[in-house]
C-alpha positions as CSV (number, residue, x, y, z in Angstrom):
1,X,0.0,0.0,0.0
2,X,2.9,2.3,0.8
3,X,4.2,1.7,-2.6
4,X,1.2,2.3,-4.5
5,X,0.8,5.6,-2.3
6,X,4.5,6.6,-3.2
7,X,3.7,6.2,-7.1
8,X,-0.1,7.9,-7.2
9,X,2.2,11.0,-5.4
10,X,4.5,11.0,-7.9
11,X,1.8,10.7,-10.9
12,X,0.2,13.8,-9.2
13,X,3.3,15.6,-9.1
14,X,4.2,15.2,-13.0
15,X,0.4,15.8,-13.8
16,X,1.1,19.3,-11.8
17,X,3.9,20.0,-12.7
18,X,3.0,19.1,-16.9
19,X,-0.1,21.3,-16.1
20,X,1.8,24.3,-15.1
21,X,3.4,24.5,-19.0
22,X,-0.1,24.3,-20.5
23,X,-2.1,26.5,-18.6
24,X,-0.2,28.3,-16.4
25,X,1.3,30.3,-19.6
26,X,1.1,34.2,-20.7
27,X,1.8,35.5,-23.6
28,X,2.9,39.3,-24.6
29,X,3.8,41.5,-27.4
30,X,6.8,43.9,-27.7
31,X,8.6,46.7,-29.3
32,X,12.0,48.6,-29.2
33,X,10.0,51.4,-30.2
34,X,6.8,52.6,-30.5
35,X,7.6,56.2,-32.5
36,X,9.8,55.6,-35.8
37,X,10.2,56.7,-39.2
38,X,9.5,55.3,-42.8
39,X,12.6,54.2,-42.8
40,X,13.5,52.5,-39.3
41,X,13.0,49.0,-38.4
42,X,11.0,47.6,-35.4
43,X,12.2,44.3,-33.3
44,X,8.7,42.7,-32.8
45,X,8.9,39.8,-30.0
46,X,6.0,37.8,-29.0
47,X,7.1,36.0,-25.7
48,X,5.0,33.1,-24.0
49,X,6.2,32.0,-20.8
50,X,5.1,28.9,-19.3
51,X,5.3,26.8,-22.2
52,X,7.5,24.9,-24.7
53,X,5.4,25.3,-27.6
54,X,4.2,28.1,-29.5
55,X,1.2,25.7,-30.8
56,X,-1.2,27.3,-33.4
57,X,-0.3,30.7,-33.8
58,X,-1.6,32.9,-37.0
59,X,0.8,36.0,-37.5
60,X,-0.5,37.0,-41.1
61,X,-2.3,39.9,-39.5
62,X,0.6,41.4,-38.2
63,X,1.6,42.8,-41.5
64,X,-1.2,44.4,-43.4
65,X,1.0,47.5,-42.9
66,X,4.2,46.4,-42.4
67,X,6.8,44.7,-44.2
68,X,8.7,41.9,-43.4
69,X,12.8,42.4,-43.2
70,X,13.3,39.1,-41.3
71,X,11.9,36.8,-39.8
72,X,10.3,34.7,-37.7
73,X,13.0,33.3,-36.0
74,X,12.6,31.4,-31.9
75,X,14.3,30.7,-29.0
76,X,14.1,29.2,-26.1
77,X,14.8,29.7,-22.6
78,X,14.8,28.0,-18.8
79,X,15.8,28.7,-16.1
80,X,15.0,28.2,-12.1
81,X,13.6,31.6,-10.0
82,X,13.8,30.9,-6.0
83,X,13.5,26.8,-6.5
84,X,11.1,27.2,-8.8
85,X,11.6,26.8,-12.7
86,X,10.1,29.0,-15.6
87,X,10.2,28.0,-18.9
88,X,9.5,31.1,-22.1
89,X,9.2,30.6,-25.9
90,X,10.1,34.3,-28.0
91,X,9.4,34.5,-31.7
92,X,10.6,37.7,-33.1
93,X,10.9,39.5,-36.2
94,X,12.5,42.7,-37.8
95,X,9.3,44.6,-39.6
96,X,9.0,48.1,-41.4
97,X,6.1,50.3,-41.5
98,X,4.3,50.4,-44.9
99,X,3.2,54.3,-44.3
100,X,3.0,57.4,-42.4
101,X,0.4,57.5,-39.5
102,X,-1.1,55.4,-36.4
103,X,-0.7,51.6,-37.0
104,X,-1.5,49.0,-35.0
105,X,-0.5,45.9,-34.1
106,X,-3.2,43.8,-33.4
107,X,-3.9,41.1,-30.7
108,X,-2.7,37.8,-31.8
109,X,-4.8,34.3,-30.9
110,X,-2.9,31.5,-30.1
111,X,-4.0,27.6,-28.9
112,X,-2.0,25.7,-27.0
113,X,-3.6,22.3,-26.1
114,X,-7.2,23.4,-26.1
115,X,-6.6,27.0,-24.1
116,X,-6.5,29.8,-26.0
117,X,-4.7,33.0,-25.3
118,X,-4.7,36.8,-26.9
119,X,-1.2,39.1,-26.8
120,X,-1.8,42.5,-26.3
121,X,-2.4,45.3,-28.9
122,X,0.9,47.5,-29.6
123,X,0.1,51.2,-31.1
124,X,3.0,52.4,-33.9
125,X,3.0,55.8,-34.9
126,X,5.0,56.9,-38.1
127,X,6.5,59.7,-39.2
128,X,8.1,61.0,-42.2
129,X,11.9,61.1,-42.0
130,X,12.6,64.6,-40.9
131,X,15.4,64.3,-42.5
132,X,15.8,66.0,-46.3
133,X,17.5,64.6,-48.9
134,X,21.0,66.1,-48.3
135,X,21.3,65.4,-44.4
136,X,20.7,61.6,-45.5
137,X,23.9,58.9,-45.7
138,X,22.1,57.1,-47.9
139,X,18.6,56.7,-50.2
140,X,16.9,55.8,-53.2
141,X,15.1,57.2,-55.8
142,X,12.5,55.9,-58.6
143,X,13.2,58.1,-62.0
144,X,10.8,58.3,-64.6
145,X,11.4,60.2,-68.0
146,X,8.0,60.9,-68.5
147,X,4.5,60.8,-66.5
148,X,2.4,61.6,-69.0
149,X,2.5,59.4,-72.1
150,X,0.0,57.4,-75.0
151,X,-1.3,53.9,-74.4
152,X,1.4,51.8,-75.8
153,X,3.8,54.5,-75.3
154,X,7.4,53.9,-73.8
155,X,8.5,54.6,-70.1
156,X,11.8,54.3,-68.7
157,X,11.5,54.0,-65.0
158,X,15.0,53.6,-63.3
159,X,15.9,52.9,-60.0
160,X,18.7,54.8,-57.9
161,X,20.8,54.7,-55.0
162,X,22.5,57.9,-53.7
163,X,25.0,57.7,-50.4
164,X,27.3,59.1,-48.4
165,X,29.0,56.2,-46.5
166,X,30.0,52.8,-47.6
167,X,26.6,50.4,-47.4
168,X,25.8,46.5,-47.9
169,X,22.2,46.2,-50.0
170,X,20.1,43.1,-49.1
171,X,18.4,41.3,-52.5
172,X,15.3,43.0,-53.3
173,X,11.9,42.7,-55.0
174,X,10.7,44.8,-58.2
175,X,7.1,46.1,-57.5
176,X,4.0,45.0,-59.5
177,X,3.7,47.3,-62.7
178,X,-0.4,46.6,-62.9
179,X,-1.4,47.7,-65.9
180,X,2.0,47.7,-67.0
181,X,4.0,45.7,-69.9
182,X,7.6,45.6,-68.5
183,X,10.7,44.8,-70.2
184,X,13.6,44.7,-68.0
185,X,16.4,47.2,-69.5
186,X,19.5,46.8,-67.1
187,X,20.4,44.4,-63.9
188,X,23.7,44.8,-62.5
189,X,25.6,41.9,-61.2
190,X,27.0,44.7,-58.9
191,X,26.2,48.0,-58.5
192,X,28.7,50.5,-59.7
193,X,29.0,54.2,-58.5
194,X,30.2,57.5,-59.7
195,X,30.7,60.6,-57.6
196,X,28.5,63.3,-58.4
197,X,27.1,66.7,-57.2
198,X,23.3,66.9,-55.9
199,X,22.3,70.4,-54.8
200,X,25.8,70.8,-53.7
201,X,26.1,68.1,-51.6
202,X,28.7,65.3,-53.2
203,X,27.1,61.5,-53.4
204,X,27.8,58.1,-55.0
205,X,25.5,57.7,-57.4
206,X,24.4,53.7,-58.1
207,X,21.8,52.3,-60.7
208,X,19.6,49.1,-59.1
209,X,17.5,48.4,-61.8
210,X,16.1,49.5,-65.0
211,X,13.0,48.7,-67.0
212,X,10.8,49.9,-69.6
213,X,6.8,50.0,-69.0
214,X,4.4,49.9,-71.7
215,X,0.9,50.9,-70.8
216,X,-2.1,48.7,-71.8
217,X,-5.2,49.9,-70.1
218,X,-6.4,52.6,-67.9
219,X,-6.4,56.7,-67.2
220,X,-3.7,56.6,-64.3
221,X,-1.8,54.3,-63.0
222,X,0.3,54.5,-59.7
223,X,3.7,53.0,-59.2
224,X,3.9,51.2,-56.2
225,X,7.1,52.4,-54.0
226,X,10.5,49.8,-54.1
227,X,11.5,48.6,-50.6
228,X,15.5,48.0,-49.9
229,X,17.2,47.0,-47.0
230,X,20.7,48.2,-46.4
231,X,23.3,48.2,-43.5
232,X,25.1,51.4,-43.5
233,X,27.9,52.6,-41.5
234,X,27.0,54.6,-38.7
235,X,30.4,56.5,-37.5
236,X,30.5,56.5,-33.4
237,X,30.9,60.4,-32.4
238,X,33.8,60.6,-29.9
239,X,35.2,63.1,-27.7
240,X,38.2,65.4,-29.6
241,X,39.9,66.0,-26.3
242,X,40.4,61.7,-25.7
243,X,43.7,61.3,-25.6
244,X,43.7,58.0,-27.9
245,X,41.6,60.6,-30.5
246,X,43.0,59.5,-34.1
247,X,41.5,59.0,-36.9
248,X,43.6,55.5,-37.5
249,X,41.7,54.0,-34.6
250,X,38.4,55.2,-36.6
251,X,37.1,51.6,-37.6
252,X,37.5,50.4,-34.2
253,X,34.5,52.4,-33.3
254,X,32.3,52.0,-36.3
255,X,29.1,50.6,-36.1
256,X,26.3,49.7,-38.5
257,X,22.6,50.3,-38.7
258,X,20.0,48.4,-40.5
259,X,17.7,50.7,-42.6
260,X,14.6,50.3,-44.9
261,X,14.8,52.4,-47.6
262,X,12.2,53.5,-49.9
263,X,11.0,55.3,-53.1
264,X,8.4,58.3,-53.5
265,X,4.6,56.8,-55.4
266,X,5.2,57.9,-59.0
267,X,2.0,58.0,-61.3
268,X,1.6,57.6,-64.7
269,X,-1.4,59.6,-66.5
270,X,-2.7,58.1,-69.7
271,X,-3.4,60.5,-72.7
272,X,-6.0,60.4,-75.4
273,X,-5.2,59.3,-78.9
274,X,-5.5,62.4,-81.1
275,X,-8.5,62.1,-83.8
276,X,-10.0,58.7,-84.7
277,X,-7.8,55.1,-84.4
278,X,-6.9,54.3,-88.5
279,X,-8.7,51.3,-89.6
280,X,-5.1,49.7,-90.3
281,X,-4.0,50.5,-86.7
282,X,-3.2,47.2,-84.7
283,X,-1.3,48.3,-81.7
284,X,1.8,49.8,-82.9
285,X,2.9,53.0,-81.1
286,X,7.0,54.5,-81.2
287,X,9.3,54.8,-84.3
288,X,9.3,52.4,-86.8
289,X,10.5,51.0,-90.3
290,X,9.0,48.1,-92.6
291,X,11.3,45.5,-94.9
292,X,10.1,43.5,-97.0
293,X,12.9,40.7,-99.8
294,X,12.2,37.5,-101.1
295,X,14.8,34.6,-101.1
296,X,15.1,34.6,-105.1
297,X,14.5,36.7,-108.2
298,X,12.9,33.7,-110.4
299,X,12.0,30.2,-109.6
300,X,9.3,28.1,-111.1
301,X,6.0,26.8,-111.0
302,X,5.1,24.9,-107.9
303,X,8.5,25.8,-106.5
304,X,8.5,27.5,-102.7
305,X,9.7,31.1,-102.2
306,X,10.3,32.7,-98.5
307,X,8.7,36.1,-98.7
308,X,10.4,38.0,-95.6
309,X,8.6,41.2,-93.7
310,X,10.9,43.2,-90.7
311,X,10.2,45.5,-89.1
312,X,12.4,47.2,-86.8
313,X,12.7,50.6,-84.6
314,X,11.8,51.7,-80.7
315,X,8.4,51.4,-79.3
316,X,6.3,48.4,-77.9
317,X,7.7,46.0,-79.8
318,X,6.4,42.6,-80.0
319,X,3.0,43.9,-78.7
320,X,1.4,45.1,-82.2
321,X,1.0,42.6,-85.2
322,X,0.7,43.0,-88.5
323,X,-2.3,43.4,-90.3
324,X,-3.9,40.4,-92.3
325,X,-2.2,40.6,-95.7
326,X,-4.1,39.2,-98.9
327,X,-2.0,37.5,-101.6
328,X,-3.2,36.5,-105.4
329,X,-5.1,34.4,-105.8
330,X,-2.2,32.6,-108.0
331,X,0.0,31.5,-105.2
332,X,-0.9,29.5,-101.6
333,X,0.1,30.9,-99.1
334,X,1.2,29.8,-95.4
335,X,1.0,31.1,-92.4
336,X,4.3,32.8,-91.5
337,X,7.2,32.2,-88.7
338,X,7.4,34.6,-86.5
339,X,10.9,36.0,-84.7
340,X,11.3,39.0,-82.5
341,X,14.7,40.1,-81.6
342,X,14.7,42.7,-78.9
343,X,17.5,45.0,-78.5
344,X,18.3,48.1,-76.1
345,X,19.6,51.2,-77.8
346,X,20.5,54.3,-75.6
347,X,18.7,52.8,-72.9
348,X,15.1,52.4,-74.7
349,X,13.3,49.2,-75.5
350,X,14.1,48.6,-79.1
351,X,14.1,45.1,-81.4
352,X,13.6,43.5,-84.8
353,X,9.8,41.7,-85.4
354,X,10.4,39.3,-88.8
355,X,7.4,37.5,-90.4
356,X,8.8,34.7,-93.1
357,X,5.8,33.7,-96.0
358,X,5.8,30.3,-97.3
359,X,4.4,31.1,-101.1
360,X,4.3,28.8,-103.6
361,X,3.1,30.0,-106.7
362,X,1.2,27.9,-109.5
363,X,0.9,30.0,-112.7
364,X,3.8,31.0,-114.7
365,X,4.4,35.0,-115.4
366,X,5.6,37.8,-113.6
367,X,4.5,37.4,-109.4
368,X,3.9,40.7,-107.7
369,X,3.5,40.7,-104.4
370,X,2.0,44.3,-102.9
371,X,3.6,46.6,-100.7
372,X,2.9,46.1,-97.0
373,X,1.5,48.9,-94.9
374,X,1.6,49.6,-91.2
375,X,-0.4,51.9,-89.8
376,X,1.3,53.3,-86.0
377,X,1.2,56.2,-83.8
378,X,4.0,58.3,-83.3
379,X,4.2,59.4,-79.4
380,X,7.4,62.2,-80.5
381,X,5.3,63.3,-83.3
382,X,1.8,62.9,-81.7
383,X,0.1,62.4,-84.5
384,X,-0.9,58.9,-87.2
385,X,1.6,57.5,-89.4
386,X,1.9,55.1,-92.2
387,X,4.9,52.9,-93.4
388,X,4.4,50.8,-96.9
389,X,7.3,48.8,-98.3
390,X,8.7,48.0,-101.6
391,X,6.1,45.9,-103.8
392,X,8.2,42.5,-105.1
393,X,8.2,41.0,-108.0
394,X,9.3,37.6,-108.9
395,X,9.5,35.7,-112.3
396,X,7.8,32.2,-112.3
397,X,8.9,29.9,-115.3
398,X,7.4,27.1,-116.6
399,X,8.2,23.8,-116.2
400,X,10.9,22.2,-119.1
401,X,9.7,19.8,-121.0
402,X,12.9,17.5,-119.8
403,X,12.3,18.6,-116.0
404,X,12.2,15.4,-114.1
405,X,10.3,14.6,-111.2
406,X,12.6,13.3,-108.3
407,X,11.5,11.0,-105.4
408,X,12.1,13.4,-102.5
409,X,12.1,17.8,-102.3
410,X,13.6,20.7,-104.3
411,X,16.9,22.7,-102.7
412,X,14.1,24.9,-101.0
413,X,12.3,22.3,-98.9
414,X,9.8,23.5,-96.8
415,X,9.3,22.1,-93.0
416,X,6.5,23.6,-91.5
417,X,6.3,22.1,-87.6
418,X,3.6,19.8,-87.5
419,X,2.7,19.8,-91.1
420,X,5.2,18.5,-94.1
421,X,4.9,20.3,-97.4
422,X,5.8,18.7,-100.3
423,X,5.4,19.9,-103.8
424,X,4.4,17.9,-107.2
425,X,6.4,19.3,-110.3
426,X,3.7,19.4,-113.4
427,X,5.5,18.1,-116.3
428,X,5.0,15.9,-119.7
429,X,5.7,12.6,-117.7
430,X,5.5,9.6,-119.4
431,X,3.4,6.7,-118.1
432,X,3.5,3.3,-119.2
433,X,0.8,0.7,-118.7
434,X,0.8,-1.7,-115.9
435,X,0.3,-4.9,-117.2
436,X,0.0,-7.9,-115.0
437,X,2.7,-10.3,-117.0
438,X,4.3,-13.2,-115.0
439,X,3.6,-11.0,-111.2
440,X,6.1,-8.2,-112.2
441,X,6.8,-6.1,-109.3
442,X,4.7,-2.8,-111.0
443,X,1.7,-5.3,-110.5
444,X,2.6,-5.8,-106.7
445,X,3.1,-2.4,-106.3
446,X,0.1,-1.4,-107.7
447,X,-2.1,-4.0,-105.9
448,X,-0.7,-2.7,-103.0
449,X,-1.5,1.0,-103.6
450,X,-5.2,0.1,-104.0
451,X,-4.7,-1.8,-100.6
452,X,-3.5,1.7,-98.5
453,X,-6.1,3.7,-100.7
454,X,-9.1,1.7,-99.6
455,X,-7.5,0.4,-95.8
456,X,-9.5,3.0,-93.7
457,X,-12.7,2.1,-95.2
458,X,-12.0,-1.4,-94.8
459,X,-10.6,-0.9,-90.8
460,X,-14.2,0.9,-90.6
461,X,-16.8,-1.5,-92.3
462,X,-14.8,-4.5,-91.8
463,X,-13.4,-4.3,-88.1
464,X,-16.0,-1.9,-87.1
465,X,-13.4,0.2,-86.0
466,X,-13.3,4.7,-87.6
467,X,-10.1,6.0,-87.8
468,X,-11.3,9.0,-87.8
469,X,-12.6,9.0,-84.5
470,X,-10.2,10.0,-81.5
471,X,-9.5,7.5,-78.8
472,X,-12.0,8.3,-76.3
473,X,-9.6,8.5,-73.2
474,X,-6.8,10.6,-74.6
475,X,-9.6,12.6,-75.8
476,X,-11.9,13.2,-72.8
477,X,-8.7,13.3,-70.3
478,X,-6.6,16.3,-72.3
479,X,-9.0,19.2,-70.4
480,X,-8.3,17.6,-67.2
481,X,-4.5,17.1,-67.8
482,X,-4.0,21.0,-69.1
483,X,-6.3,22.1,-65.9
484,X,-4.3,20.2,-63.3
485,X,-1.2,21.3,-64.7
486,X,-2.4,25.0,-64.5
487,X,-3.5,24.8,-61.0
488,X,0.1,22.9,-60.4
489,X,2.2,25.9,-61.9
490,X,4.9,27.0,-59.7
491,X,4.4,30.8,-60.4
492,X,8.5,31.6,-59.5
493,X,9.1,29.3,-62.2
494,X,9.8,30.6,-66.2
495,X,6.9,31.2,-67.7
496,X,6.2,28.4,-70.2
497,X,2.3,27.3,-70.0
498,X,2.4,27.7,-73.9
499,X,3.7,24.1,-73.4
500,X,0.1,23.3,-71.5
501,X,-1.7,24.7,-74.4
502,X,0.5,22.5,-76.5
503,X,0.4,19.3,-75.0
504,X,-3.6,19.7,-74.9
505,X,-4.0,20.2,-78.3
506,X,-1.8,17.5,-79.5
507,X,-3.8,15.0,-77.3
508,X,-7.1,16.5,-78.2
509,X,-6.7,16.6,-81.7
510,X,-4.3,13.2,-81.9
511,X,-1.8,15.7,-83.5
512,X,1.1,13.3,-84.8
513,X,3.5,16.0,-84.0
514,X,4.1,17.7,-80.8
515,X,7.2,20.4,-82.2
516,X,3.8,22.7,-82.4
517,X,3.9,27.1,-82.4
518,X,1.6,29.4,-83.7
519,X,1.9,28.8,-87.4
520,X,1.5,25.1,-87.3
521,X,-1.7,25.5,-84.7
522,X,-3.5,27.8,-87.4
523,X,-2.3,25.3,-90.2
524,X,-3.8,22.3,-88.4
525,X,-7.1,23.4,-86.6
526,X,-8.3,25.9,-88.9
527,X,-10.6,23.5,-89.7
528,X,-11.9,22.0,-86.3
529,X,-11.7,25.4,-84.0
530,X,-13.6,28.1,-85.0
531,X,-11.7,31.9,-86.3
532,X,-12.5,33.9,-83.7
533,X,-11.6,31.2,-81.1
534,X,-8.5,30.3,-82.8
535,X,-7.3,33.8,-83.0
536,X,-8.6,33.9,-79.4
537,X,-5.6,30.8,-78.6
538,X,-3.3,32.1,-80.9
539,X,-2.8,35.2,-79.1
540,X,-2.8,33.7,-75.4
541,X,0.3,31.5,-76.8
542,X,2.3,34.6,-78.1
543,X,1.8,36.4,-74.8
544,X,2.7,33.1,-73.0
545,X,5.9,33.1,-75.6
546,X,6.8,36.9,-74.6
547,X,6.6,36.3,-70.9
548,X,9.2,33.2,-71.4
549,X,11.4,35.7,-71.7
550,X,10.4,39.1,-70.4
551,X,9.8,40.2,-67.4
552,X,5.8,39.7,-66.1
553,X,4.9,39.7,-62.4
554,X,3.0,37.0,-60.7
555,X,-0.4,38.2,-60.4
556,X,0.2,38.8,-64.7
557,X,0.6,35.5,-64.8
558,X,-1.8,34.0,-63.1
559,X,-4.4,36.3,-65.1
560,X,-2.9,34.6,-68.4
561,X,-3.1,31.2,-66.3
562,X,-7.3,31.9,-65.8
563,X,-7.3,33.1,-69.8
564,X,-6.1,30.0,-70.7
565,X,-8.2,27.8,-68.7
566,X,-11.3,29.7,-69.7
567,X,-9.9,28.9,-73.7
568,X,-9.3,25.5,-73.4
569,X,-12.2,24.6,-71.7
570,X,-14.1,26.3,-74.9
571,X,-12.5,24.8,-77.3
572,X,-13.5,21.3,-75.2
573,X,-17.1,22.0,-75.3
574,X,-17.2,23.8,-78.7
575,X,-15.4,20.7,-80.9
């Protein structure tokens, strides 16, 4: 009995002595500082004693208007208080207020094994640095060359680092350009600085990043302010009369200070187009010139000639297209490769757009193929402007009476992704008779013609089996597949959901070839997807193309990630 009274004690003690963690606990917030500046940074601590676990604590609240500079990080301590032993769990983080004014902190809920507990509100009030420009060590600026511009007109926004004393810069994130199409200009590897003059006052002058905005919608637009961290050196002021005073012993008592430093709202007024939009207008807006060349002088019937279109200058490049062109009626025609070279040239967005024509003409005679037109506005100029090329003319012969036809393609063979072109040379062929003597291997050959002809319809009304008809579960699965894959995309990934679209439309449409772009899709589908929708998907997989490799923020891309759902899911339902 003694025993058993010896172990119930013990029991009791360790369900006391457990009990004292879980409920026994208090939590608190704190601050170094309640009054600060834009540009100081808080030590937020959140400190629960009587417990070794923080349990289910939300802190997303915390920062509606402030930014995070680090954090969360935890520690533990323990330790015994007259015989008695206290245990405390601190989570802290460095934050930065988002704007001037009284912020709060608010009361954070946390659970620890079924009790809940609130921390205290904490009241922040911020104040603009009181500081100007020239009594600052260091700073930043956002630079725009122009704040009022044309939709589709060019913007160079650059940002700036000006200081005094030697400072480390922490990575940082470009802001969302909403309503924006951003090019990135410049990104240096590391920053280098030049000593200049501003109002008097001598400064090292950096550049941190450089871009190029194109607006797309909208009256105004704000620029949302960039956020940097830096360390800077903050020089310990000492007593002249010291003895030890020298300025050798200067980095002895040098200390640094972490500061968050930020940019002044910039906004961006969008002017009216002057007079009505040309009918040939399709997007273009900057300084432009139009090429046009073909591959050859002469060729002849049925042969393939590239028919090339450039156009290069400064403006929104790769966001205009050109306008449908009509050929004779005497030549096919195929939809062209498209290329877009961009280029920088004294620090504006410039490039090269190319458009290559597959034509393959079929009547002998003198081929003219118009001049091209392109209708853009001109932002310098302000007013409508029209570019039309050199017409082109190229002499198609006939076919020689001793021109052979050969078993495979001409010098100027055409691949066209997903579709092989080959071209039949009309010419005074002879044909001798087939004539079934003794099994020759013309009868074979022929026997086994009529065989492949007349195979589908025998597959159908003799198997019961349509090779027209898609395999029902590559078919009905493709939406599914494309849709997971959306909802799967890793949005700090390369932007390369044109590969979705892709791999949906090969398994939807049994494409034999995946190598697909946007002149194969418009080859191919034309007849299965209606215009207006195809243009609809052709146009999605060119912007998907130009984000690849331009710059486009997350939120851009997950409203081209919704577009393309919304497409695919009616080209599902309409075919």
């Amino acid at each position: 009995m003694k025993k058993i009274g010896n172990k119930m004690i013990k029991i009791c003690f360790i369900l006391i002595f457990k009990s004292s963690f879980i409920f026994g606990f208090q939590a608190k917030a704190i601050v170094d500082k309640n009054n600060v500046t834009l540009d100081d940074v808080i030590n937020f601590k959140i400190e629960l004693e009587s417990t070794i676990s923080f349990g289910d604590l939300n802190a997303s609240s915390i920062f509606k208007d402030f930014d995070i500079i680090s954090g969360p990080s935890q520690q533990t301590t323990m330790q015994w208080i007259n015989g008695r032993m206290t245990n405390s769990k601190i989570m802290s983080w460095m934050i930065s207020p988002k704007k001037v004014g009284r912020l709060i902190i608010p009361s954070l809920n946390i659970s620890i094994g079924g009790t809940k507990i609130s921390t205290n509100k904490i009241i922040i009030l911020v104040e603009k640095s009181k500081l100007s420009k020239k009594d600052l060590d260091v700073f930043i600026s956002a630079e725009l060359n122009k704040d009022k511009v044309y939709l589709g007109e060019q913007i160079i926004l650059t940002y700036k680092i000006y200081r005094k004393v030697e400072c480390s810069i922490e990575p940082f994130e470009i802001p969302k350009f909403a309503g924006f199409w951003a090019e990135e200009i410049f990104r240096p590897n590391q920053i280098k600085f030049k000593n200049i003059s501003l109002n008097g006052v001598n400064y090292q002058e950096g550049t941190l990043y450089k871009v190029a905005l194109f607006p797309i919608s909208g009256k105004e637009h704000v620029l949302q302010p960039l956020s940097v961290k830096v360390k800077k050196q903050k020089n310990k002021k000492r007593n002249n009369r010291d003895p030890f005073f020298n300025p050798f012993f200067d980095s002895f008592f040098t200390e640094t200070e972490t500061k968050i430093l930020k940019t002044q709202e910039n906004k961006v007024a969008i002017k009216k187009y002057p007079g009505l939009r040309p009918s040939g207008f399709t997007g273009g807006v900057g300084s432009f010139k139009i090429f046009t060349e073909t591959d050859v002088d002469s060729t002849i019937v049925n042969e393939a000639i590239t028919f090339k279109i450039s156009i290069n200058g400064t403006g929104n490049m790769g966001l205009f297209t050109l306008p449908e062109i009509k050929f004779s009626d005497e030549i096919d025609q195929f939809s062209p490769k498209e290329r877009f070279e961009k280029n920088v040239f004294r620090d504006e967005f410039s490039g090269k757009m190319t458009w290559e024509y597959i034509l393959v003409p079929r009547l002998p005679g003198k081929l003219t193929i118009p001049p091209i037109a392109l209708t853009y506005f001109n932002p310098k100029l302000e007013k409508w402007q029209r570019l039309t090329s050199k017409p082109q003319s190229v002499f198609v012969k006939k076919l020689s009476k001793n021109y052979l036809v050969n078993n495979g393609l001409t010098k100027r063979d055409i691949e066209v992704i997903g579709k092989d072109i080959k071209y039949i040379h009309m010419g005074n062929v002879q044909f001798s008779p087939i004539i079934p003597h003794s099994f020759s291997y013309a009868f074979y050959i022929y026997i086994l013609s009529v065989l492949i002809l007349i195979s589908p319809l025998l597959a159908k009304y003799v198997i019961g089996y349509n090779l027209d008809r898609l395999p029902g579960k590559i078919k009905n699965s493709a939406l599914k597949k494309a849709i997971r894959s959306i909802e799967n995309y890793s949005y700090d990934d390369s932007f390369d959901n044109s590969k979705i679209i892709y791999v949906f439309l090969k398994d939807r449409f049994q494409l034999s070839n995946a190598n697909l772009d946007t002149m194969s899709i418009s080859d191919l589908l034309k007849d299965f997807i209606p215009k207006e929708l195809l243009n609809e998907l052709i146009e999605v997989v060119k912007i998907c193309d130009r984000m690849s490799y331009g710059f486009a923020s997350i939120d851009d891309k997950k409203i081209v990630s919704q577009n393309i759902s919304k497409i695919l899911k009616k080209i599902d339902e309409t075919c």
